[in-house]
Backbone as JSON Lines, residues from 0, in Angstrom:
{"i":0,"aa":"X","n":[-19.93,44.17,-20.42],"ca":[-19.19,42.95,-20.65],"c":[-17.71,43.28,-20.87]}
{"i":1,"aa":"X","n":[-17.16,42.41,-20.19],"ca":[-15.35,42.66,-20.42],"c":[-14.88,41.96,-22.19]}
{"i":2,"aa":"X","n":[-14.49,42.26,-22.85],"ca":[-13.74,41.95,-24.02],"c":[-12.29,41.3,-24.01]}
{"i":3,"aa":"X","n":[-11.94,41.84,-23.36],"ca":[-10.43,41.15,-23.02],"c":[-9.85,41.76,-21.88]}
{"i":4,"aa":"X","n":[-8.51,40.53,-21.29],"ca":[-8.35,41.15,-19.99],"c":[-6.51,40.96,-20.44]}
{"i":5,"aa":"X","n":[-5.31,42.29,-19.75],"ca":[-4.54,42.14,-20.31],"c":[-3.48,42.05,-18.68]}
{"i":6,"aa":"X","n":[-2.57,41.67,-18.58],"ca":[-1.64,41.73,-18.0],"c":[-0.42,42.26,-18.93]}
{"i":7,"aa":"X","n":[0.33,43.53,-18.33],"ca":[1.31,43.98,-19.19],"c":[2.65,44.51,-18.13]}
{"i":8,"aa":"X","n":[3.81,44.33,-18.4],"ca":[4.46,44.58,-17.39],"c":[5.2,46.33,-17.63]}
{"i":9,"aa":"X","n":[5.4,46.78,-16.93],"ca":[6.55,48.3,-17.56],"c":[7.12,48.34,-18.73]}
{"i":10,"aa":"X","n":[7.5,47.09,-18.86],"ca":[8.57,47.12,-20.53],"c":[7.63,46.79,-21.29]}
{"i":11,"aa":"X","n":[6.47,46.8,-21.32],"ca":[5.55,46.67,-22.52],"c":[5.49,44.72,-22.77]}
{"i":12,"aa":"X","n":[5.75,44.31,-21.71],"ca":[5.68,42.67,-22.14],"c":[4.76,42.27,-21.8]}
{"i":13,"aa":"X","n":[3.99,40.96,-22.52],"ca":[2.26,40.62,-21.95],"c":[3.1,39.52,-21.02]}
{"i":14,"aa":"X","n":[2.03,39.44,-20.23],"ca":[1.87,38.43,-19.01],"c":[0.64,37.56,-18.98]}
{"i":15,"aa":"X","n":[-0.32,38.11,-19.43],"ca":[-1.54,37.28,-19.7],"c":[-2.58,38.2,-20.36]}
{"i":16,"aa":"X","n":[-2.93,37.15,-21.25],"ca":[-4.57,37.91,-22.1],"c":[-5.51,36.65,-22.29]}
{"i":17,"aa":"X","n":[-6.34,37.23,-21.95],"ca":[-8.01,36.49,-21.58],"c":[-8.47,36.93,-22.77]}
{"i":18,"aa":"X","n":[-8.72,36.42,-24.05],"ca":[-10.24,37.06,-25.27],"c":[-11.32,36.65,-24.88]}
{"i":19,"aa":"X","n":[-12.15,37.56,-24.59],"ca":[-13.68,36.96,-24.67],"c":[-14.57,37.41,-25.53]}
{"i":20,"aa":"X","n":[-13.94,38.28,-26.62],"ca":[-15.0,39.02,-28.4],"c":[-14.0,38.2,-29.39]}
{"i":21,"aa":"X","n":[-14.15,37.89,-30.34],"ca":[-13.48,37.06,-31.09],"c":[-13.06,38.55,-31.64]}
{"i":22,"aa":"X","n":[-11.36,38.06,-31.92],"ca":[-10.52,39.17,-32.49],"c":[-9.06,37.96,-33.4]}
{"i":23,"aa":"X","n":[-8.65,38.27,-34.48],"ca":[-7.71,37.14,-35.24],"c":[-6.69,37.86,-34.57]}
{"i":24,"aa":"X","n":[-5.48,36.86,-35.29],"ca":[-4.14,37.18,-34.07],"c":[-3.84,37.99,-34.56]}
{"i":25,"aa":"X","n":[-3.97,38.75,-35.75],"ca":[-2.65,39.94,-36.32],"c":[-3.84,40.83,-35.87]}
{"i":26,"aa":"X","n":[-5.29,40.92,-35.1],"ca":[-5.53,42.21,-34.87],"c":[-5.81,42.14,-32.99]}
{"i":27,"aa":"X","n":[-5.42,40.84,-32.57],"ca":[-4.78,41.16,-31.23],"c":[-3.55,41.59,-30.71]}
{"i":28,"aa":"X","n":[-2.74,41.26,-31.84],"ca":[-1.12,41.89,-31.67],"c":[-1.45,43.18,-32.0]}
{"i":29,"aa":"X","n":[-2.32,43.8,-32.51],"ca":[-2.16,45.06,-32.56],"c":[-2.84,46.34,-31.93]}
{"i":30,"aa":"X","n":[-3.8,45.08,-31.07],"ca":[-4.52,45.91,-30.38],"c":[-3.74,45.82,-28.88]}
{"i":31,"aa":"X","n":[-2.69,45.01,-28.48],"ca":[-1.57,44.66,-27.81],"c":[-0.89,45.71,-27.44]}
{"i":32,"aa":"X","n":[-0.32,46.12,-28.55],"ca":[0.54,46.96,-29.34],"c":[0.05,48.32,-29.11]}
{"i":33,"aa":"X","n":[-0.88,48.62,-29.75],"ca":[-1.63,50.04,-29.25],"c":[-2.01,50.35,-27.52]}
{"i":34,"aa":"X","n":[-2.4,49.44,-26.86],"ca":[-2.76,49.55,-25.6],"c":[-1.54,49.54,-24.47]}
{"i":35,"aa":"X","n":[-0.68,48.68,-24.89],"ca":[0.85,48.92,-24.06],"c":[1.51,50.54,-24.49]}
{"i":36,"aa":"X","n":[1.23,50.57,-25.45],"ca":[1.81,51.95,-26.17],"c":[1.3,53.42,-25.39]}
{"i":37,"aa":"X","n":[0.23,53.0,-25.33],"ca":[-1.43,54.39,-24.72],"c":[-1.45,54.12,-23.19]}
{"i":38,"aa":"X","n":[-1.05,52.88,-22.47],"ca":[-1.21,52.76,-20.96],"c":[-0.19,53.21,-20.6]}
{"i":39,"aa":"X","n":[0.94,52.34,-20.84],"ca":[2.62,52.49,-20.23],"c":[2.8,54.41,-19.99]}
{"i":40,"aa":"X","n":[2.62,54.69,-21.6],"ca":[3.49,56.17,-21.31],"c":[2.58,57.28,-20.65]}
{"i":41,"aa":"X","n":[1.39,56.9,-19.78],"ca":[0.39,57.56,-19.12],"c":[1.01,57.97,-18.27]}
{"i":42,"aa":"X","n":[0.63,59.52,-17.58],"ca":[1.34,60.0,-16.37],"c":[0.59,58.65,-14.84]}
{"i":43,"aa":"X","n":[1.29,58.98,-13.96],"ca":[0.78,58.14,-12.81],"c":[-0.73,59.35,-12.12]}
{"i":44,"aa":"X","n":[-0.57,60.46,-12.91],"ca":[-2.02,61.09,-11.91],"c":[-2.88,61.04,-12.39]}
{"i":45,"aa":"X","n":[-2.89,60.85,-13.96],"ca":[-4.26,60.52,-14.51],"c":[-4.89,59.47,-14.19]}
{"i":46,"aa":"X","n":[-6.33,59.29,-15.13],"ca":[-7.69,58.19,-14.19],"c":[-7.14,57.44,-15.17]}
{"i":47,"aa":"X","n":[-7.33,56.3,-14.7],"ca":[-7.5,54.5,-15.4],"c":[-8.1,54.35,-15.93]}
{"i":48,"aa":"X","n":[-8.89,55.17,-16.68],"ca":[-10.09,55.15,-17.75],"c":[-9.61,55.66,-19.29]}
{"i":49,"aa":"X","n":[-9.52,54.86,-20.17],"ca":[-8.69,55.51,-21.43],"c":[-10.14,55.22,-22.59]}
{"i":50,"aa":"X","n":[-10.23,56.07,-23.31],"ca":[-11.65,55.78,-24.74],"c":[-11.17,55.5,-25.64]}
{"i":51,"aa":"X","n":[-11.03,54.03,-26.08],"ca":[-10.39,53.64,-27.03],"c":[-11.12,53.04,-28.09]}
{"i":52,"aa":"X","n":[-11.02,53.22,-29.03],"ca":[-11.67,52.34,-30.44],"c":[-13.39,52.31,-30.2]}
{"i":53,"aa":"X","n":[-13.68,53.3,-28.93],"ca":[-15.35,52.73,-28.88],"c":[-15.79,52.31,-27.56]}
{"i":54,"aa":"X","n":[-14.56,52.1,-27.2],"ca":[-14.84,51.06,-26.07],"c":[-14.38,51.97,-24.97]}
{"i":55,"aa":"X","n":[-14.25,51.16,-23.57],"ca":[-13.26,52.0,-22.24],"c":[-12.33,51.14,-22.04]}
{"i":56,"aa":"X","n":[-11.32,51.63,-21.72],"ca":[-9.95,50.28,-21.25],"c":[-9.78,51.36,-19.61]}
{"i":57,"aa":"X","n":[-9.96,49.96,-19.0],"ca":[-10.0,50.52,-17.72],"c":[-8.6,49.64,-16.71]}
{"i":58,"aa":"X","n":[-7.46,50.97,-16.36],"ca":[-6.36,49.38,-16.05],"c":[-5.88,49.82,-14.48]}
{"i":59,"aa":"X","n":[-5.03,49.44,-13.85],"ca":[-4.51,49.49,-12.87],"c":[-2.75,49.1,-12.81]}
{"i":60,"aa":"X","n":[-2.47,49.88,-12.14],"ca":[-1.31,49.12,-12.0],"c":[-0.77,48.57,-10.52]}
{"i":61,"aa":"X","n":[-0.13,47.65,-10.61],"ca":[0.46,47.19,-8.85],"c":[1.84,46.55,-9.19]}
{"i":62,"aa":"X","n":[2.66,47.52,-8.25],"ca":[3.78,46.96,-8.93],"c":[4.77,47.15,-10.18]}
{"i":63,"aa":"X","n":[4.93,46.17,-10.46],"ca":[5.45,46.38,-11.96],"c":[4.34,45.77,-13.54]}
{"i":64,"aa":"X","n":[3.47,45.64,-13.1],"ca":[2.14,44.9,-14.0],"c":[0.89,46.11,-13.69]}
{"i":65,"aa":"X","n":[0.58,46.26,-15.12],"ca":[-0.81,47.16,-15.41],"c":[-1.81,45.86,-16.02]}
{"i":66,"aa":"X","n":[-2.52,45.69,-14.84],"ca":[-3.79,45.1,-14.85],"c":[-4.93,46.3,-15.98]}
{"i":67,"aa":"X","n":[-5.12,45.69,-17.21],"ca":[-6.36,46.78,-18.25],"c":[-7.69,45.55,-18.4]}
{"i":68,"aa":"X","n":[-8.2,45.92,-18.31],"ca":[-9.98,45.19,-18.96],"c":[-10.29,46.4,-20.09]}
{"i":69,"aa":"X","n":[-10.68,45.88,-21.12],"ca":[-11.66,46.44,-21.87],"c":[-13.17,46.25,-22.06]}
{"i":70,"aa":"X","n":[-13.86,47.62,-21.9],"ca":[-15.61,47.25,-21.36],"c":[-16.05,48.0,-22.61]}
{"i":71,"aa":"X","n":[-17.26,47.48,-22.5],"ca":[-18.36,48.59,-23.65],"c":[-17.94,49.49,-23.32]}
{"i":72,"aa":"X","n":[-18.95,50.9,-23.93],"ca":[-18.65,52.02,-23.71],"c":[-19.29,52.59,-22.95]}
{"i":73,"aa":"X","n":[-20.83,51.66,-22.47],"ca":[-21.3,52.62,-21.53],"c":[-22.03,51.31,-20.07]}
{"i":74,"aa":"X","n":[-20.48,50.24,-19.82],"ca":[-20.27,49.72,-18.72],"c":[-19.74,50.69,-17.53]}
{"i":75,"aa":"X","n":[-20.04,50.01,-16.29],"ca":[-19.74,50.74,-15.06],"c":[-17.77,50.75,-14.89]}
{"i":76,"aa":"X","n":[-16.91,51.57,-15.04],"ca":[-15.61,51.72,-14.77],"c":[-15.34,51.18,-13.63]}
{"i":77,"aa":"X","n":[-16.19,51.82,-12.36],"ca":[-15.36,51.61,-10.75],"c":[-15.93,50.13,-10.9]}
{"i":78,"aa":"X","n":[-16.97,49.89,-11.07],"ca":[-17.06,47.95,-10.93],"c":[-15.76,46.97,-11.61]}
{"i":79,"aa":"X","n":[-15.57,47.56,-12.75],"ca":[-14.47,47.11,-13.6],"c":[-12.93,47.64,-12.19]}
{"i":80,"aa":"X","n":[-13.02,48.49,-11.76],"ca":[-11.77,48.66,-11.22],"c":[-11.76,47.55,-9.77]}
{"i":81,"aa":"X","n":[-13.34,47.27,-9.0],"ca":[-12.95,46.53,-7.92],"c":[-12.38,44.87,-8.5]}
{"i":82,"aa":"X","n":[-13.2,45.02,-9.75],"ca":[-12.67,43.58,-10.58],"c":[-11.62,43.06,-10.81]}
{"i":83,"aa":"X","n":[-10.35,44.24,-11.34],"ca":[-9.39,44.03,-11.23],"c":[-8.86,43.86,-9.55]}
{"i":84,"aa":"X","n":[-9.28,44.96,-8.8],"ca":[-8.44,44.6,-7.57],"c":[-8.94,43.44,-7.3]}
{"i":85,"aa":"X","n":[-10.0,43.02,-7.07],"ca":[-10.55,41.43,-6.55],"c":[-9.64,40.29,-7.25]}
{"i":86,"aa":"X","n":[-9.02,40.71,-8.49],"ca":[-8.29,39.47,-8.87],"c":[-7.03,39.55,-8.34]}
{"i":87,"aa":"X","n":[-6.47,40.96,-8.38],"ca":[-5.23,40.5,-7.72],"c":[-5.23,40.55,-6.36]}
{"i":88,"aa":"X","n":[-5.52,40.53,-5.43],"ca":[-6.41,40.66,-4.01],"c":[-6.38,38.59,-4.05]}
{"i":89,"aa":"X","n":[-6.55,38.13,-4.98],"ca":[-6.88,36.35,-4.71],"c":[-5.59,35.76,-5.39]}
{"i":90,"aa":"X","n":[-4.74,36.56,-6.62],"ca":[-3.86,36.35,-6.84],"c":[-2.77,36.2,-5.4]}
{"i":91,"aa":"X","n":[-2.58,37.45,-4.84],"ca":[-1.87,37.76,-3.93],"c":[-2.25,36.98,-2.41]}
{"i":92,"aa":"X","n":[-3.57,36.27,-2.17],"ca":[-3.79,35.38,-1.31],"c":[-3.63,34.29,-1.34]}
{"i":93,"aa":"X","n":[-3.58,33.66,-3.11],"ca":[-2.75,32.11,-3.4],"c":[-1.72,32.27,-3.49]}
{"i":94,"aa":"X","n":[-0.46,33.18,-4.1],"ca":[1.15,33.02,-4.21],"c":[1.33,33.6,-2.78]}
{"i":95,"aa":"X","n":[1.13,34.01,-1.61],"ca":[1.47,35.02,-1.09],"c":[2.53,36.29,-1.44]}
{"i":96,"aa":"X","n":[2.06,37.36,-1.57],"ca":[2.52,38.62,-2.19],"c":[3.19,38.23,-3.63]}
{"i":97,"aa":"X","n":[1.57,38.41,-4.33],"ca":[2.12,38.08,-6.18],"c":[3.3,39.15,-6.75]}
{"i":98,"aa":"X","n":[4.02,38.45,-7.6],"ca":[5.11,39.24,-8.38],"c":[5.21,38.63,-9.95]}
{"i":99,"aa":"X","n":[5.31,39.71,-10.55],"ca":[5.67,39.15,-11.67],"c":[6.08,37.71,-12.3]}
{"i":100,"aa":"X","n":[6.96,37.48,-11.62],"ca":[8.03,35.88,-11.71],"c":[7.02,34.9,-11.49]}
{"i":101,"aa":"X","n":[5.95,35.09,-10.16],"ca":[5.03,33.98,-9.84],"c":[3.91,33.84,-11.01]}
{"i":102,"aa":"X","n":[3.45,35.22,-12.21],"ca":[2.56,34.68,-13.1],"c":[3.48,34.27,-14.55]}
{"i":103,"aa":"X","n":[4.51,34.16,-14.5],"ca":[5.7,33.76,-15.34],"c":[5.6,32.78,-15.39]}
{"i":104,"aa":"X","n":[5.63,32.11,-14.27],"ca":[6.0,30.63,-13.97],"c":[5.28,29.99,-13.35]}
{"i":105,"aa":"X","n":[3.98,30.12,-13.07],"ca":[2.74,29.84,-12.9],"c":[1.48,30.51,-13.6]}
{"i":106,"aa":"X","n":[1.77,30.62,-14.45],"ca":[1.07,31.3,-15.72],"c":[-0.51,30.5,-15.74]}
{"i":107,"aa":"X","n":[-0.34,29.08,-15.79],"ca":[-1.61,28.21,-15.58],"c":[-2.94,28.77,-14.32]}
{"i":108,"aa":"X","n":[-1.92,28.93,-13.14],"ca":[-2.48,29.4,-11.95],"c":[-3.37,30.57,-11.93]}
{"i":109,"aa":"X","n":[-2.51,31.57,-12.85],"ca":[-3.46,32.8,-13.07],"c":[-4.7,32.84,-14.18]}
{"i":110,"aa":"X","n":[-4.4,31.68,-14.87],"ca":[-5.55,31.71,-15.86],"c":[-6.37,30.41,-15.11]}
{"i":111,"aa":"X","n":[-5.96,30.03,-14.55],"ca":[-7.22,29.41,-13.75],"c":[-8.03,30.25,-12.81]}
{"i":112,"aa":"X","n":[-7.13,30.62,-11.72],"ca":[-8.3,31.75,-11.09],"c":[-8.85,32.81,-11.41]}
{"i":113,"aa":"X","n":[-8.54,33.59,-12.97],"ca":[-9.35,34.5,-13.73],"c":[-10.5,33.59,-14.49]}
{"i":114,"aa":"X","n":[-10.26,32.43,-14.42],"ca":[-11.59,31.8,-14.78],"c":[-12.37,31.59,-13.83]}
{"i":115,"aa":"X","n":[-12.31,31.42,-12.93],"ca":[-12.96,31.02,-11.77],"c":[-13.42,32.7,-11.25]}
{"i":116,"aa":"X","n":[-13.02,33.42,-11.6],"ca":[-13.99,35.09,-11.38],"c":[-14.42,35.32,-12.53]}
{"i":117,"aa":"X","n":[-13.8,35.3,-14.09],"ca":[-14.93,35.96,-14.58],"c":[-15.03,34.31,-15.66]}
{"i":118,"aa":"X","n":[-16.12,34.41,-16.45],"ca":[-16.7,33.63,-17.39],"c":[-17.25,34.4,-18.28]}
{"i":119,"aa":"X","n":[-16.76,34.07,-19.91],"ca":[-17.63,34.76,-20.9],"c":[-17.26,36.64,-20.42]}
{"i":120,"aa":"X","n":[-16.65,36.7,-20.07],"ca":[-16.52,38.34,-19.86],"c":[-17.76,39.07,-18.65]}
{"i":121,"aa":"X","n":[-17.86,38.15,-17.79],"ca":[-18.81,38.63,-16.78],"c":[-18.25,37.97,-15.58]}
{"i":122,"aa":"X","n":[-18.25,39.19,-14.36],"ca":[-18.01,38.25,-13.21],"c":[-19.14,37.22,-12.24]}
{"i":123,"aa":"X","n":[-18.34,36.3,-12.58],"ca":[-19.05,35.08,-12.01],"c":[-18.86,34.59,-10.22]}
{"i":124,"aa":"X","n":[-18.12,35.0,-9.67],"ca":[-17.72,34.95,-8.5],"c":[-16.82,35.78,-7.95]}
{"i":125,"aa":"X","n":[-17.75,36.24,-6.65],"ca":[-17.25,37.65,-6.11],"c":[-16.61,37.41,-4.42]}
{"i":126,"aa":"X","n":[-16.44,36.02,-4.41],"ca":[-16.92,35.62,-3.12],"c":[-14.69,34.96,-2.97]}
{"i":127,"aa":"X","n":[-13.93,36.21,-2.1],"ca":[-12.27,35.01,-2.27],"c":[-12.66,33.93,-1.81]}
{"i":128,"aa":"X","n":[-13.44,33.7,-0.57],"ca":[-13.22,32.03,0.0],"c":[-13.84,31.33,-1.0]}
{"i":129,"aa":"X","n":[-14.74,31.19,-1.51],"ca":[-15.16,30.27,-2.67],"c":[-13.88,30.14,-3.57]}
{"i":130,"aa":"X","n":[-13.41,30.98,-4.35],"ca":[-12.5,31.12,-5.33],"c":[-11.14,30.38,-4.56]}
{"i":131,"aa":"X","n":[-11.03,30.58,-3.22],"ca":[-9.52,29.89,-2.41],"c":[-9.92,28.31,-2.56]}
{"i":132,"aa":"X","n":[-11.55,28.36,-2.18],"ca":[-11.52,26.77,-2.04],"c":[-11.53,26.71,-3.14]}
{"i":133,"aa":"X","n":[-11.85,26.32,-4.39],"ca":[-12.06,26.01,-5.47],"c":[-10.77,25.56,-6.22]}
{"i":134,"aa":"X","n":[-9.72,26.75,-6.02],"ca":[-8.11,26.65,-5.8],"c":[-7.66,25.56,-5.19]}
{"i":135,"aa":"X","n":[-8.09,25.53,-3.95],"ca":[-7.29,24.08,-3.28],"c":[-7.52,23.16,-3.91]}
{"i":136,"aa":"X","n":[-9.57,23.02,-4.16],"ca":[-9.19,21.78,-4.63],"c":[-8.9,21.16,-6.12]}
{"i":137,"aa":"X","n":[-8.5,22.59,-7.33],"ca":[-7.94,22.07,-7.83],"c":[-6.36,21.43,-8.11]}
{"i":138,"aa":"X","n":[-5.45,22.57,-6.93],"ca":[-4.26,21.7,-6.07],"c":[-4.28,20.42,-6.06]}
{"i":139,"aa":"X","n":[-5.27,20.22,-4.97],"ca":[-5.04,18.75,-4.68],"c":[-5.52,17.84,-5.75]}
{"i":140,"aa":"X","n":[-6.64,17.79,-6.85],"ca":[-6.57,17.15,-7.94],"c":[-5.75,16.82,-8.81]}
{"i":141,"aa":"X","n":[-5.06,17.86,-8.92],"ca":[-3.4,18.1,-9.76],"c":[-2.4,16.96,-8.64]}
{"i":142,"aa":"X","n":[-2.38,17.19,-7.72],"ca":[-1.25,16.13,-6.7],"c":[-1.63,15.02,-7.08]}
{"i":143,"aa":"X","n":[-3.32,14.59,-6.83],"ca":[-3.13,13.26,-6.77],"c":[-3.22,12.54,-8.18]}
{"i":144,"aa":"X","n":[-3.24,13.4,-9.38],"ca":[-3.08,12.93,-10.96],"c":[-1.26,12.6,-11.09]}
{"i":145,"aa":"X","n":[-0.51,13.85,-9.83],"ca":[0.81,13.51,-10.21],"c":[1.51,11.93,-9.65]}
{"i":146,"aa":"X","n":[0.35,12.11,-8.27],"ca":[0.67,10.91,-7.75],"c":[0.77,9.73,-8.31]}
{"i":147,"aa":"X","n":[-0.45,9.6,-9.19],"ca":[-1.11,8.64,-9.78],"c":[-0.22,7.78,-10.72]}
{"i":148,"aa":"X","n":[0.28,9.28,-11.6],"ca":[1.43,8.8,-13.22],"c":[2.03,8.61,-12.07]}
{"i":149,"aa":"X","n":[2.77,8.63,-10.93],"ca":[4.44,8.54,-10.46],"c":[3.91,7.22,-10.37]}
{"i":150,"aa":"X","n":[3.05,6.76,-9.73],"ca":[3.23,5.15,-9.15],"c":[2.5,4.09,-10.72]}
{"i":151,"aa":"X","n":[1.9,4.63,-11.78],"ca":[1.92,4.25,-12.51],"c":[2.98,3.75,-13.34]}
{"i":152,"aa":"X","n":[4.18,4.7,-13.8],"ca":[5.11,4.7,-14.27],"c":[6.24,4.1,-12.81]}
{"i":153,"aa":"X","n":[6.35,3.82,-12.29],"ca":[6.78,2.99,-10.81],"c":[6.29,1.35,-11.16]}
{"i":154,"aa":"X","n":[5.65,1.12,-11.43],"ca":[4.8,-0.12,-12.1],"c":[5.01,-0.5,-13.23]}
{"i":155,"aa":"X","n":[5.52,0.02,-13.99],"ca":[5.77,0.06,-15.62],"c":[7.59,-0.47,-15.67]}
{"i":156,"aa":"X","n":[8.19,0.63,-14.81],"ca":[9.46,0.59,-14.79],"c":[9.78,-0.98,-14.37]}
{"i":157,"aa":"X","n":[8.9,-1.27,-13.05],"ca":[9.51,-2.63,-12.49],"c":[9.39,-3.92,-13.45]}
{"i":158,"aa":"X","n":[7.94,-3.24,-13.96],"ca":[7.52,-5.03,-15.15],"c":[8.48,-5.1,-16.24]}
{"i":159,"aa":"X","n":[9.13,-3.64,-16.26],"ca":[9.77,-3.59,-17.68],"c":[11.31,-4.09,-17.3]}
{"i":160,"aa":"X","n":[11.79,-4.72,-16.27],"ca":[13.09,-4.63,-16.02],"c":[13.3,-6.5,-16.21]}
């Protein structure tokens, strides 16, 4: 089972964290804190496999973002590693060629389609075209809610004049 999933960039800044073990905030900031600390200053030839607190933190990097999951201790690593690539692999097929800036500022986007692969700390869908469609159509649900308020408030404005 995955425990938490971290997005962290070079400078040690989060980008996204998924909890799925209940942890309070002053001992996720510090488990934050310790794991940006222990990933970042890793050489680039060592394995993506770090033994931490008990557990495995298994991360990747692409780019300027180290993709880490934390698993039990005696979960499968390389499954955990296609996991990560599979997310950014669907990341990088909805923004075309993901970057930093796009989970900045679409921050919603990425925690929607990490829900839509894993649930409860298990992957739930392995399948991108399912996960693309699923994407669209929550796109287009989102359009036509925006649509909806615009001509609502379009209606409001006129009675109110």
């Amino acid at each position: 089972m995955i425990n938490f999933v971290l997005l962290i960039s070079r400078q040690g800044k989060v980008r996204l964290t998924k909890w799925y073990s209940p942890y309070t905030q002053k001992e996720r900031t510090k488990v934050i804190r310790e794991l940006s600390g222990l990933i970042i200053t890793r050489g680039p030839k060592l394995c993506n496999f770090v033994e931490w607190r008990g557990y495995k933190v298994v991360y990747r990097r692409y780019a300027s973002l180290y993709f880490c999951m934390c698993i039990d201790a005696d979960d499968n690593e390389l499954e955990v590693l296609e996991i990560i690539h599979h997310f950014v692999e669907i990341l990088d097929r909805y923004f075309g060629s993901v970057c930093e800036l796009d989970l900045i500022f679409n921050f919603h986007k990425a925690y929607y389609i990490l829900d839509e692969i894993l649930i409860a700390g298990e992957l739930q869908e392995s399948s991108k075209k399912n996960v693309a469609r699923l994407i669209a159509a929550q796109d287009s649900l989102v359009e036509a809610a925006k649509e909806e308020a615009s001509s609502i408030s379009n209606i409001i404005a006129q009675v109110t004049k």
